[in-house]
N, C-alpha and C positions, 0 to 999 in steps of 0.2 A: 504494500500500500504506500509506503513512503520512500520518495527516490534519493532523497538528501536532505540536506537539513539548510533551509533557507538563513535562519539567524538565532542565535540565543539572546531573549531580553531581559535585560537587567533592570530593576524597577527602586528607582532614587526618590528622595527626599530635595537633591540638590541638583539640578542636571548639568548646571555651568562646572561643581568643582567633580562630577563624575566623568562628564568630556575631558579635564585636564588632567585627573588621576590617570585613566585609558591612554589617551595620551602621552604626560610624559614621564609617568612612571613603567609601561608597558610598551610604548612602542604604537599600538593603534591609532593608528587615523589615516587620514583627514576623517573628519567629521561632519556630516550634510545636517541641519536643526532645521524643525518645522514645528509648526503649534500646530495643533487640531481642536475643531472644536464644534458647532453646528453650522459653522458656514464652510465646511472642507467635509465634515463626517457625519454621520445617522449612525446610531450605534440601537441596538438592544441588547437589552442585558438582563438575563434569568426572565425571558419574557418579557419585558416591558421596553416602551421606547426609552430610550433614556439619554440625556442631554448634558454633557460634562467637556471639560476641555484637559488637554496636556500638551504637553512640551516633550517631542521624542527626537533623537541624535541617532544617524547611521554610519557605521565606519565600517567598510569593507574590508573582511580578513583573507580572505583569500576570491579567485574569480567565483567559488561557487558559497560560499558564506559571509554571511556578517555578524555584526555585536549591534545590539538596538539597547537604546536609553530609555526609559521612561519616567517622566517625572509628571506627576496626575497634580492640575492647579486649582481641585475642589476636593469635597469629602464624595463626590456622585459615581465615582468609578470604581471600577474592579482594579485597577492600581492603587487607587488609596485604600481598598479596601484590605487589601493584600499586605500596603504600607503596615498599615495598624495592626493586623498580626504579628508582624515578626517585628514591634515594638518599632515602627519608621526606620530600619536597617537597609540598606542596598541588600537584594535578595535574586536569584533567580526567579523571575514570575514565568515567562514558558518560552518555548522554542517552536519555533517555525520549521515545520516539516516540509517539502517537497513534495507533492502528489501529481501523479500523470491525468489523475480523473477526479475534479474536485467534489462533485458530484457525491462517489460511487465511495471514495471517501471516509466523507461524512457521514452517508447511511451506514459504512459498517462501525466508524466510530461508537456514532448513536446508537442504532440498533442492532449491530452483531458482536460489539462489546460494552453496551450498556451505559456508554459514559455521557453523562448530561452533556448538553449545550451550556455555557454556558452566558457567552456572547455573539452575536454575528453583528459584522458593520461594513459599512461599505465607505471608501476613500477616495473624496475627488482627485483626479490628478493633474496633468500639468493644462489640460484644458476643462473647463468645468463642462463643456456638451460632450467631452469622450466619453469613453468606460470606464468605469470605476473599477477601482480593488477591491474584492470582497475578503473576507476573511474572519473564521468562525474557530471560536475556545470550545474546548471538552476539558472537562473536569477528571484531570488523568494523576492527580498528587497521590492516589493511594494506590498506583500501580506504577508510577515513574517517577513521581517526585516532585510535578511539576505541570504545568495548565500545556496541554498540546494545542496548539494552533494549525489550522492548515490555511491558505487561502488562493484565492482564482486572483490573476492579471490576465484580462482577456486581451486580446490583438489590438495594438493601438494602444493600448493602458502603457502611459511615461509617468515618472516621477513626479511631482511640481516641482519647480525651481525652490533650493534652502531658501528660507530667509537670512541662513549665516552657514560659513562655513570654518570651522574651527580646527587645525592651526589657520 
């Protein structure tokens, strides 16, 4: 079901001094920052629409992975919800898997291993009339450790341009 591993996210408290730890105490970067919020995202979450905003940082580790940031700018998200478990600690919140068929997937996530949904949202990108990024959590912490993400970039789906990029 999973062909790679798209990125692991790390879910901060601080995203300016988590970009410069990454950075220059490790080596990674450069760094792409973007905010998301209801004028770039739609999110639902355990069923409901739900309206919150963040601050996420992308740095490419190699051509077929990355490290994603997360730093949630309200109490409304599954990041700060996450925050406040593990007492506001920078923490693994989940990893992006690779899938050949987004689809086909999810249904076995869901229903041929049980695991909740736990969010789906979709991501304008670098034109607001293209396609959008979809991308949907299962709740996989008591089989791996950690929230599995999969998500679809259909044909045409680009980036948006960062608002900053760090170095």
């Amino acid at each position: 079901m999973f062909t790679g591993i798209n990125h692991v996210c790390v879910v901060t408290n601080n995203l300016d001094r988590a970009v410069c730890t990454w950075s220059h105490r490790y080596g990674v970067g450069p760094w792409s920052l973007y905010r998301y919020d209801r004028s770039n995202m739609s999110a639902v979450v355990d069923g409901r629409p739900t309206d919150f905003a963040m601050r996420v940082a992308l740095a490419q580790l190699s051509p077929t992975s990355r490290v994603e940031l997360i730093q949630p700018l309200d109490e409304r998200s599954p990041y700060a919800e996450s925050l406040a478990r593990h007492g506001g600690a920078d923490h693994i919140h989940h990893v992006r898997f690779d899938v050949a068929d987004y689809d086909a997937a999810a249904e076995r996530l869901e229903h041929g291993l049980g695991l909740r949904p736990l969010m789906t949202a979709e991501f304008t990108g670098a034109s607001n009339e293209g396609p959008q990024f979809a991308g949907m959590y299962f709740a996989a912490e008591d089989d791996v450790g950690f929230v599995v993400e999969i998500g679809r970039a259909p044909d045409g789906f680009a980036m948006p341009e960062p608002e900053s990029v760090y170095p």
